[in-house]
C-alpha positions as protocol buffer text, in pm:
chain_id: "A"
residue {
  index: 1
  type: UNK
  ca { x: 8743 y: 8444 z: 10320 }
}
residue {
  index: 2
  type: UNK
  ca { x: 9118 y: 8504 z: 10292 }
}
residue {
  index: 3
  type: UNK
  ca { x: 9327 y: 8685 z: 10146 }
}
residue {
  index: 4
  type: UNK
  ca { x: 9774 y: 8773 z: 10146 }
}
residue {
  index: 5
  type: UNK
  ca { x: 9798 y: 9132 z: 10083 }
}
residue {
  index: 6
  type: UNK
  ca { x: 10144 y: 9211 z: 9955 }
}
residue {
  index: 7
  type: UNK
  ca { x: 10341 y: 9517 z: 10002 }
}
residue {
  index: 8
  type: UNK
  ca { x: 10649 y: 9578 z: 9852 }
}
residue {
  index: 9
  type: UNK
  ca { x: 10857 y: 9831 z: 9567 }
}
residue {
  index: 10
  type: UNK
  ca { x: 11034 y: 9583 z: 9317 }
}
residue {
  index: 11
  type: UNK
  ca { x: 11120 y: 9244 z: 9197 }
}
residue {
  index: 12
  type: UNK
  ca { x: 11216 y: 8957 z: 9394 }
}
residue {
  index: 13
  type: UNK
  ca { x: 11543 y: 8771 z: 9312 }
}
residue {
  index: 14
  type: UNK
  ca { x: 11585 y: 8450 z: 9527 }
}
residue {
  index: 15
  type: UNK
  ca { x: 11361 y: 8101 z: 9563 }
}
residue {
  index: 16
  type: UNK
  ca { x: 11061 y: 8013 z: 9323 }
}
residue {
  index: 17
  type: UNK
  ca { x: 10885 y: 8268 z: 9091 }
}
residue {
  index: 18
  type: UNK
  ca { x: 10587 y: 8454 z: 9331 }
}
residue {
  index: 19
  type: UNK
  ca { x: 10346 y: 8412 z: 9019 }
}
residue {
  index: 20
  type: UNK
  ca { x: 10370 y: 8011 z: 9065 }
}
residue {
  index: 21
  type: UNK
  ca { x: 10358 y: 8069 z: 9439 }
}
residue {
  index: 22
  type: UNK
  ca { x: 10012 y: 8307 z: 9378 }
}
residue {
  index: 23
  type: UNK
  ca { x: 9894 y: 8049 z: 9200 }
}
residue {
  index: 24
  type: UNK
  ca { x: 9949 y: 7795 z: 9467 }
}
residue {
  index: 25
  type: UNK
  ca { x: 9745 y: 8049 z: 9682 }
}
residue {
  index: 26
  type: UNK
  ca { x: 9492 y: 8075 z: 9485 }
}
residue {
  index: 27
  type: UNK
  ca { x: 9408 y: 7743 z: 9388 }
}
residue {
  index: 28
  type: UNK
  ca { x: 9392 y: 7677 z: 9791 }
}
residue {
  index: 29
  type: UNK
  ca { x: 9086 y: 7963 z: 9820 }
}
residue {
  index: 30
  type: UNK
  ca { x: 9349 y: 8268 z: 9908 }
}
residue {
  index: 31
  type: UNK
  ca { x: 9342 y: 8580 z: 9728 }
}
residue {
  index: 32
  type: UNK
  ca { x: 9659 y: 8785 z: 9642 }
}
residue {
  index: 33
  type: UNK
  ca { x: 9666 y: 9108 z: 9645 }
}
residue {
  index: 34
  type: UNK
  ca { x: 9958 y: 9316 z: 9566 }
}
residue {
  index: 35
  type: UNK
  ca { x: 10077 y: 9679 z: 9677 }
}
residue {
  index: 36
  type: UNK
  ca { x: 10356 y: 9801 z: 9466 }
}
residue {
  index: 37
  type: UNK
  ca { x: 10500 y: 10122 z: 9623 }
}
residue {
  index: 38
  type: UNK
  ca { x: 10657 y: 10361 z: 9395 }
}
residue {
  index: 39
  type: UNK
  ca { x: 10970 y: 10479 z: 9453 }
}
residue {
  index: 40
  type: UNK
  ca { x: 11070 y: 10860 z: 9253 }
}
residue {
  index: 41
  type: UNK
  ca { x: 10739 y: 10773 z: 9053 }
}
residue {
  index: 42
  type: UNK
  ca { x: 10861 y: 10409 z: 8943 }
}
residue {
  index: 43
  type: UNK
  ca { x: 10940 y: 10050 z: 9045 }
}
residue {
  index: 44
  type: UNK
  ca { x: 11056 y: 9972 z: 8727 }
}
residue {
  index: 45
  type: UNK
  ca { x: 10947 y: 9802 z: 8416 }
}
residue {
  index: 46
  type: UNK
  ca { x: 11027 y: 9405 z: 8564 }
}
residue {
  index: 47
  type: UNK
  ca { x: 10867 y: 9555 z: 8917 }
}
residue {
  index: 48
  type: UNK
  ca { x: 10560 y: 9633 z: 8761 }
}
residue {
  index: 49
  type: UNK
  ca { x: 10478 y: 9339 z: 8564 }
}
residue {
  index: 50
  type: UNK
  ca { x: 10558 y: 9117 z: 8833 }
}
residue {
  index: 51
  type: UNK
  ca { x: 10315 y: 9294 z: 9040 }
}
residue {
  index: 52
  type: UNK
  ca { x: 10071 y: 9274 z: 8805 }
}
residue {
  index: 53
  type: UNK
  ca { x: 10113 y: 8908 z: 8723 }
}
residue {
  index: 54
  type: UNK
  ca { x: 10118 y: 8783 z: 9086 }
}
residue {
  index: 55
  type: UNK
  ca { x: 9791 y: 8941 z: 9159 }
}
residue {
  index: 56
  type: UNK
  ca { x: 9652 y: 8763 z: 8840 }
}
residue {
  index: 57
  type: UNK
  ca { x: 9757 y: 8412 z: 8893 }
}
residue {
  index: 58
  type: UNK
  ca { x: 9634 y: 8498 z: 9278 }
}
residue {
  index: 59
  type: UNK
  ca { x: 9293 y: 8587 z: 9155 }
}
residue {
  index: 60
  type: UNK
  ca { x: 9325 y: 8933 z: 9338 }
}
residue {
  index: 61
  type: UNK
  ca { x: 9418 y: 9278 z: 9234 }
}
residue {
  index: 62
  type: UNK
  ca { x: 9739 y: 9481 z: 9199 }
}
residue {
  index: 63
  type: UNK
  ca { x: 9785 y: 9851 z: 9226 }
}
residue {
  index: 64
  type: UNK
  ca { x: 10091 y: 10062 z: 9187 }
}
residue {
  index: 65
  type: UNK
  ca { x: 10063 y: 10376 z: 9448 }
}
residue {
  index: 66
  type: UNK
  ca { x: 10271 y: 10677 z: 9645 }
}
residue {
  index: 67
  type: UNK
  ca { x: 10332 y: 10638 z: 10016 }
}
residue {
  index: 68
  type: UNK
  ca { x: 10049 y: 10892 z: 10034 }
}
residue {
  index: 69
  type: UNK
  ca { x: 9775 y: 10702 z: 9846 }
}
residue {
  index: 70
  type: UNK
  ca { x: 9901 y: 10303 z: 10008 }
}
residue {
  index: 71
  type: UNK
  ca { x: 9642 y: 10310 z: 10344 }
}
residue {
  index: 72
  type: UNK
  ca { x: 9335 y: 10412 z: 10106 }
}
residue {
  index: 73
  type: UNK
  ca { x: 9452 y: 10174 z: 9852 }
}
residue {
  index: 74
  type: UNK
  ca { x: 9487 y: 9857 z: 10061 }
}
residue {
  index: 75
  type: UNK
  ca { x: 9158 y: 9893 z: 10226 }
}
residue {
  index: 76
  type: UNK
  ca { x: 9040 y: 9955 z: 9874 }
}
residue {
  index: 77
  type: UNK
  ca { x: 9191 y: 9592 z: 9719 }
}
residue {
  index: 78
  type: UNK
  ca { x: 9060 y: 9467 z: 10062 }
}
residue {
  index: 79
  type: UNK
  ca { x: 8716 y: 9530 z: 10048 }
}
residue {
  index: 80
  type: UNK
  ca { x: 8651 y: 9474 z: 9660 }
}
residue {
  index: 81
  type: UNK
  ca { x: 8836 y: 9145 z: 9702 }
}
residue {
  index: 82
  type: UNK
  ca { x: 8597 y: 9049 z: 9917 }
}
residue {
  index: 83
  type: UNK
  ca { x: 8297 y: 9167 z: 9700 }
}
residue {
  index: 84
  type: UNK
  ca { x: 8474 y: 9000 z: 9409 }
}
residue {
  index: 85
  type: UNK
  ca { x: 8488 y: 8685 z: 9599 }
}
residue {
  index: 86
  type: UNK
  ca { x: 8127 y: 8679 z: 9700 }
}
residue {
  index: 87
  type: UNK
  ca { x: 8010 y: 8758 z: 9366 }
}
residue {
  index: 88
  type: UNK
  ca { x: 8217 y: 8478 z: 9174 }
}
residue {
  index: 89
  type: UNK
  ca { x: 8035 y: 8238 z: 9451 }
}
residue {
  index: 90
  type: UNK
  ca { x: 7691 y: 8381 z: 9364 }
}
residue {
  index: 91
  type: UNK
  ca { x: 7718 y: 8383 z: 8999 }
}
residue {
  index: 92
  type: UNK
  ca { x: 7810 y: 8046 z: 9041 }
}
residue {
  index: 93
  type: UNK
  ca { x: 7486 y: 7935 z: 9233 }
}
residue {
  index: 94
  type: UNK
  ca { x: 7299 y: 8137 z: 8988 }
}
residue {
  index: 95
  type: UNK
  ca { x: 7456 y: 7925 z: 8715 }
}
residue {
  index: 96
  type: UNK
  ca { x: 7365 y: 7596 z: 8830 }
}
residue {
  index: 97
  type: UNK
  ca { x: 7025 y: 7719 z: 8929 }
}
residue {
  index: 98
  type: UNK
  ca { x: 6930 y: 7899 z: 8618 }
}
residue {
  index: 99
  type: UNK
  ca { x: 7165 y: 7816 z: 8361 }
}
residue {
  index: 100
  type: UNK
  ca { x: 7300 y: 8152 z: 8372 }
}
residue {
  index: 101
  type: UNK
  ca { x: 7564 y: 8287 z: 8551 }
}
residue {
  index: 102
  type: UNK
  ca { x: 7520 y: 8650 z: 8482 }
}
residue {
  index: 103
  type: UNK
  ca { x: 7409 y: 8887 z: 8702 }
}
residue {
  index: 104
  type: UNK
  ca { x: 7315 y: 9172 z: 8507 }
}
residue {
  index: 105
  type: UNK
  ca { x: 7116 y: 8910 z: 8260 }
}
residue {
  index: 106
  type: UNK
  ca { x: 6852 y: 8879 z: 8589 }
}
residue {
  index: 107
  type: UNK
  ca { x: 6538 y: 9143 z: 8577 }
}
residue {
  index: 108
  type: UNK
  ca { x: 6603 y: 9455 z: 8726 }
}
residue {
  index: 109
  type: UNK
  ca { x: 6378 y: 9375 z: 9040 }
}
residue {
  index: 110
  type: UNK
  ca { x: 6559 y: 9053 z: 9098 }
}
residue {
  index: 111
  type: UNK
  ca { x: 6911 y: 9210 z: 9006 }
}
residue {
  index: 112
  type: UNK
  ca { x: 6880 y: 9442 z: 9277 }
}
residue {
  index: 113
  type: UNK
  ca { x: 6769 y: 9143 z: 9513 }
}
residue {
  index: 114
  type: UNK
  ca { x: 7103 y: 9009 z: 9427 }
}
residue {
  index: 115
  type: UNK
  ca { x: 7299 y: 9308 z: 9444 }
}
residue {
  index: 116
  type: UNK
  ca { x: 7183 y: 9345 z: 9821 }
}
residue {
  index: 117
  type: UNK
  ca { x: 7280 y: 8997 z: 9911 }
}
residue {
  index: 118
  type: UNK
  ca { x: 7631 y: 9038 z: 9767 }
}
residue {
  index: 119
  type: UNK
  ca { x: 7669 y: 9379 z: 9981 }
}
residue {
  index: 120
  type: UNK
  ca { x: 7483 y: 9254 z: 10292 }
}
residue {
  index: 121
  type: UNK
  ca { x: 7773 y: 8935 z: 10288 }
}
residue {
  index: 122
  type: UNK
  ca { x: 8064 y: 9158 z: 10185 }
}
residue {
  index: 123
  type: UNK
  ca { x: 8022 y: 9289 z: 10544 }
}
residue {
  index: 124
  type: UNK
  ca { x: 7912 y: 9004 z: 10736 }
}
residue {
  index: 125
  type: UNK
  ca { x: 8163 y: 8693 z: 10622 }
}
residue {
  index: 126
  type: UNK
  ca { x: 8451 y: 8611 z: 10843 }
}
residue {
  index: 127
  type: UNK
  ca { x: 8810 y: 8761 z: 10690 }
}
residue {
  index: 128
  type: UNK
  ca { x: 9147 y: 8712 z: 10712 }
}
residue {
  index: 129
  type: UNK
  ca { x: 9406 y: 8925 z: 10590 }
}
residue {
  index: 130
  type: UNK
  ca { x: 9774 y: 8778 z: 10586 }
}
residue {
  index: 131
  type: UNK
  ca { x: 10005 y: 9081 z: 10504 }
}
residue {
  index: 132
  type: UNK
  ca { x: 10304 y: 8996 z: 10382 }
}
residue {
  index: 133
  type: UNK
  ca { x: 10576 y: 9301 z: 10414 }
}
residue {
  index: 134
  type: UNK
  ca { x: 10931 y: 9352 z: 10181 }
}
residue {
  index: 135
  type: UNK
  ca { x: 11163 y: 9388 z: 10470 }
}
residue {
  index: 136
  type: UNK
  ca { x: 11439 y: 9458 z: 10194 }
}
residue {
  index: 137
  type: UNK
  ca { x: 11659 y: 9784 z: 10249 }
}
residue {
  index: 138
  type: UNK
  ca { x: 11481 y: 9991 z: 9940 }
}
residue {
  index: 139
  type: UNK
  ca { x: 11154 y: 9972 z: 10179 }
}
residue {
  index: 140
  type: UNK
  ca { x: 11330 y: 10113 z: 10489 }
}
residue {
  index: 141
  type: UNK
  ca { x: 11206 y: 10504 z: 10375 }
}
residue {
  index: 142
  type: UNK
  ca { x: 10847 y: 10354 z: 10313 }
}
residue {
  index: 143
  type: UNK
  ca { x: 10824 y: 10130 z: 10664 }
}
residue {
  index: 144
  type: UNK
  ca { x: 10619 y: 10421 z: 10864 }
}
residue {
  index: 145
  type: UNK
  ca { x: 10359 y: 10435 z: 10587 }
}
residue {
  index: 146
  type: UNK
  ca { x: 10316 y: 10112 z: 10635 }
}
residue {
  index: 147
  type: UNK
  ca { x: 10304 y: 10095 z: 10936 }
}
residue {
  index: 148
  type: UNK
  ca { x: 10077 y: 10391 z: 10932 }
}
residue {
  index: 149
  type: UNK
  ca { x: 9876 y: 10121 z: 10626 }
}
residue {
  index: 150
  type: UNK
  ca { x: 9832 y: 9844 z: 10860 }
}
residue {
  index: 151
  type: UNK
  ca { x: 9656 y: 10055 z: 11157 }
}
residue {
  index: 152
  type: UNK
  ca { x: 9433 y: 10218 z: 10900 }
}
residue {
  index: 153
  type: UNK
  ca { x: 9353 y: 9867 z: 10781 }
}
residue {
  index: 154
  type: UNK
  ca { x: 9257 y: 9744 z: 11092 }
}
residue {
  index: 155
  type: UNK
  ca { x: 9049 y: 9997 z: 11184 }
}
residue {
  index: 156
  type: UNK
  ca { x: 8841 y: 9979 z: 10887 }
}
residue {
  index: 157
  type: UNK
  ca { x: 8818 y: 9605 z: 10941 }
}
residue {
  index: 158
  type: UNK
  ca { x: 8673 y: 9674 z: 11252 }
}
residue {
  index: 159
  type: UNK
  ca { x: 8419 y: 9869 z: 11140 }
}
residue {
  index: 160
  type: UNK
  ca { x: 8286 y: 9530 z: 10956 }
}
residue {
  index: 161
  type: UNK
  ca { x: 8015 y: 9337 z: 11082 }
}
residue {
  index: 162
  type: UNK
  ca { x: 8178 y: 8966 z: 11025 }
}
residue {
  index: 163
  type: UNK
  ca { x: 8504 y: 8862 z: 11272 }
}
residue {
  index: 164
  type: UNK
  ca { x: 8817 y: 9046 z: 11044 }
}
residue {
  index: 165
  type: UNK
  ca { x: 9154 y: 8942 z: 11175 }
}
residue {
  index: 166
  type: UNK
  ca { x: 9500 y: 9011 z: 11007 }
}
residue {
  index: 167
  type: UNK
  ca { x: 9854 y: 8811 z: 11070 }
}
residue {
  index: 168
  type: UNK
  ca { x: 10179 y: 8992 z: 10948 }
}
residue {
  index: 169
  type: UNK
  ca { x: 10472 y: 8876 z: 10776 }
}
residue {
  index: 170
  type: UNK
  ca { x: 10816 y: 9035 z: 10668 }
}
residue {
  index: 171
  type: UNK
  ca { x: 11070 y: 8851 z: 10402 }
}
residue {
  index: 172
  type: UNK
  ca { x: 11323 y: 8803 z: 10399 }
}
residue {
  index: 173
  type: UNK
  ca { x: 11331 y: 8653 z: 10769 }
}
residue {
  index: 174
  type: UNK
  ca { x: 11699 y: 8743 z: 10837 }
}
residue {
  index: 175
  type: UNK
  ca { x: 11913 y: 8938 z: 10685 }
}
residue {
  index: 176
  type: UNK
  ca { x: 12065 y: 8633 z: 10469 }
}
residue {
  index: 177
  type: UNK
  ca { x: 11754 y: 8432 z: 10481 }
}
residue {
  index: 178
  type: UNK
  ca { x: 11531 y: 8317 z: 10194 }
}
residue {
  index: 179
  type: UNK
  ca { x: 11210 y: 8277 z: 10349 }
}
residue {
  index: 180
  type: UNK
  ca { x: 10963 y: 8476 z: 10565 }
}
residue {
  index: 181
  type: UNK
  ca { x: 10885 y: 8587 z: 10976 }
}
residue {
  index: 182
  type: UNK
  ca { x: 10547 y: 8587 z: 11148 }
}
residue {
  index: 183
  type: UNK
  ca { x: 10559 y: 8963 z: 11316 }
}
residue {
  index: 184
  type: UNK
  ca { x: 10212 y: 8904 z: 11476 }
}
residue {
  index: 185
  type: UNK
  ca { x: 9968 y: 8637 z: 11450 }
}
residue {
  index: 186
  type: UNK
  ca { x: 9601 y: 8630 z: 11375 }
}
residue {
  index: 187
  type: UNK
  ca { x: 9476 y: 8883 z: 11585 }
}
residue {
  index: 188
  type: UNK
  ca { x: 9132 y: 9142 z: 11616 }
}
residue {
  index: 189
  type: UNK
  ca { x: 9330 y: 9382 z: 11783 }
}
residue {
  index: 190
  type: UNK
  ca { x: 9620 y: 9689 z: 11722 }
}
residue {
  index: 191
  type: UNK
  ca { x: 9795 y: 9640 z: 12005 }
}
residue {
  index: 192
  type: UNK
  ca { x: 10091 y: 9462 z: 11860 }
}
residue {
  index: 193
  type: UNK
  ca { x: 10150 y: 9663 z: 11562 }
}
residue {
  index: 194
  type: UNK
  ca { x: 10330 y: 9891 z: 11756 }
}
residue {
  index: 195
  type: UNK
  ca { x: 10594 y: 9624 z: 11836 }
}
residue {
  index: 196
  type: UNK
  ca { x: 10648 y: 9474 z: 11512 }
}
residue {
  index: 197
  type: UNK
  ca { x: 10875 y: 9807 z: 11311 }
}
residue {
  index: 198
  type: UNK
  ca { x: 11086 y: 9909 z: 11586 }
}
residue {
  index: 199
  type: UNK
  ca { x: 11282 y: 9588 z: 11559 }
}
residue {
  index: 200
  type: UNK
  ca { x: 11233 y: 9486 z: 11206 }
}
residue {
  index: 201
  type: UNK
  ca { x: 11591 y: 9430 z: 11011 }
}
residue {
  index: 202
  type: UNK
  ca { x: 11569 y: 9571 z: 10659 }
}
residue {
  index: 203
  type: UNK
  ca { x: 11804 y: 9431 z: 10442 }
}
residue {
  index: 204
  type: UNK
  ca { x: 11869 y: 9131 z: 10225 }
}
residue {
  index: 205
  type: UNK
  ca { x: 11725 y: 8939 z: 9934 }
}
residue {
  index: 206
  type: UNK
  ca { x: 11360 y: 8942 z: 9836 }
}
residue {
  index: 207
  type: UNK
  ca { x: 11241 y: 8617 z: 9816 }
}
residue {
  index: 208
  type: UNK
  ca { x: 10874 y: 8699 z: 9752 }
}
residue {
  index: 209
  type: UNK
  ca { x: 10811 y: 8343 z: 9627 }
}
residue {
  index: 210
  type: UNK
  ca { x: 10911 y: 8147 z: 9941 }
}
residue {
  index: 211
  type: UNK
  ca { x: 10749 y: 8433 z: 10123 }
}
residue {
  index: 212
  type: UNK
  ca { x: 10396 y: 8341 z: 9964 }
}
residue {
  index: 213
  type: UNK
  ca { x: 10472 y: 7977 z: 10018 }
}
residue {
  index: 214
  type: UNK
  ca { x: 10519 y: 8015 z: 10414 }
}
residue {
  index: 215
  type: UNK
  ca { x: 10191 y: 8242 z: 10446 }
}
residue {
  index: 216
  type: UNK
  ca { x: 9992 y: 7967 z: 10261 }
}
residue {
  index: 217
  type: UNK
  ca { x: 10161 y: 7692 z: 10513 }
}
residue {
  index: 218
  type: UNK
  ca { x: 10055 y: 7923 z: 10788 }
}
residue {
  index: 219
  type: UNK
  ca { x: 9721 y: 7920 z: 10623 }
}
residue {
  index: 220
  type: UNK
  ca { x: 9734 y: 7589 z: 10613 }
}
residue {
  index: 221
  type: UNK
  ca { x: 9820 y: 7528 z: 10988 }
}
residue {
  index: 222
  type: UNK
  ca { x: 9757 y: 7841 z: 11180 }
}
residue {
  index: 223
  type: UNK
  ca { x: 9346 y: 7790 z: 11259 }
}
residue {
  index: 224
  type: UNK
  ca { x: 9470 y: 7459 z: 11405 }
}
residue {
  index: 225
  type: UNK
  ca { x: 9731 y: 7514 z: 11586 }
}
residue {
  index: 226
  type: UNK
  ca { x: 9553 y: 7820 z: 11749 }
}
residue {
  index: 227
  type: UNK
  ca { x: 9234 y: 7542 z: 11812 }
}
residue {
  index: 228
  type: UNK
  ca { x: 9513 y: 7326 z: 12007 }
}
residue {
  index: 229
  type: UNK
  ca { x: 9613 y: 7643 z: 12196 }
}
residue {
  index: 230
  type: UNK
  ca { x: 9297 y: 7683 z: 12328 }
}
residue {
  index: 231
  type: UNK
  ca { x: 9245 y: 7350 z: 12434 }
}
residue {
  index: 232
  type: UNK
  ca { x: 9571 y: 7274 z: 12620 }
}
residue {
  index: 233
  type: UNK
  ca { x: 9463 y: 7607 z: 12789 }
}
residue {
  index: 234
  type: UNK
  ca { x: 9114 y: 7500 z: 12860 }
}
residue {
  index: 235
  type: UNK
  ca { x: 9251 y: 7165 z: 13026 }
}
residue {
  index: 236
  type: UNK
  ca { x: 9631 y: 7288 z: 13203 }
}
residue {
  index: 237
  type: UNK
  ca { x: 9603 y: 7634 z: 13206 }
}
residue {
  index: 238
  type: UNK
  ca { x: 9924 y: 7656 z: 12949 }
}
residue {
  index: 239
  type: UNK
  ca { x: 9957 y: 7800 z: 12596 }
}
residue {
  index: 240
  type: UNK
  ca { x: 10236 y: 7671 z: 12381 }
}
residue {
  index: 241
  type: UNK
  ca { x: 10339 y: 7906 z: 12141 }
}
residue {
  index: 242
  type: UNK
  ca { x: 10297 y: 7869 z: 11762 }
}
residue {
  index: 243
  type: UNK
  ca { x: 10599 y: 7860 z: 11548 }
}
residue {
  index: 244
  type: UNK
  ca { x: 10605 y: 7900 z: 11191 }
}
């Protein structure tokens, strides 16, 4: 299963609109989820709506929170992403097998049969989690809660039965750049986390559209370059490095 989880506090301004790219993520079998961080109790009236429409067209779910409540929240969206994702699949196989698709239309006994399944994958099924960071200088305040978000996440990933991994992401990539960075790919484990704030620029434009795009090319490519890795490993005893 995968997912993008974005974070940011406000509209982006630069490259295609982030709903077409969510939509481009979606229709590829990636979820979008979307953070919106309140800043003084508001990300505005545009913020919020594009928030809320990204996370539609990305079949995923959008949530407008403090600094305070953004760890529990994201491994909130996380988890009943996941649960959502699994349950769309099941009512599907219960569609073609009974003609219905509902759930709750099943007898109680067999309901709960269901129900178990659903919960027994939602921990079990192999997850990625692309986050996908606003770098732009209105975050700066909020970059230790998310910082302080990501660890959280990753713990409680952990904690899962099925491989989790997570990749992050900040846009823009430079301080005049359009696009995104890969801070830290697919990885299992916190320690580079740590690395990835310290040196981050904040500033720029938010291109949150071009942002989405990159993460779904990384998506796209990552699992196989990462494969190739391995091998050249396996056969030299060299890596080559990934570049997005």
């Amino acid at each position: 299963m995968k997912q993008i989880l974005l974070i940011t506090d406000g509209c982006s301004n630069v490259g295609m609109s982030p709903v077409v790219a969510a939509a481009h993520a979606q229709a590829e079998g990636i979820a979008v989820n979307v953070a919106g961080i309140l800043d003084h109790g508001d990300v505005g009236e545009l913020g919020a709506a594009e928030i809320e429409e990204i996370a539609r067209a990305g079949g995923g779910i959008s949530r407008l929170v403090s600094m305070r409540q953004l760890s529990q929240t994201v491994q909130m969206m996380t988890r009943k992403t996941v649960v959502q994702t699994i349950q769309t699949a099941v009512q599907k196989e219960l569609k073609q097998v009974l003609g219905n698709g509902s759930i709750e239309a099943l007898p109680p006994d067999k309901r709960g049969e269901v129900v178990q399944v659903i919960d027994e994958l939602s921990e079990s099924q192999g997850l990625q989690v692309a986050l996908l960071i606003d770098a732009s200088a209105s975050m700066k305040p909020k970059l230790a809660a998310v910082e302080e978000t990501i660890r959280d996440l990753m713990l409680s990933l952990q904690a899962r039965q099925g491989k989790s991994e997570i990749a992050v992401f900040h846009f823009p990539g430079s301080r005049y750049g359009d696009d995104s960075a890969l801070d830290l790919p697919w990885t299992d484990h916190l320690g580079g986390v740590h690395a990835i704030f310290p040196s981050l620029q904040i500033g720029g434009t938010t291109p949150t559209g071009p942002a989405i795009m990159r993460v779904i090319d990384y998506y796209r490519h990552g699992s196989a370059a990462g494969a190739a890795r391995k091998s050249r490993q396996g056969t030299d005893g060299m890596m080559g490095d990934y570049v997005v």
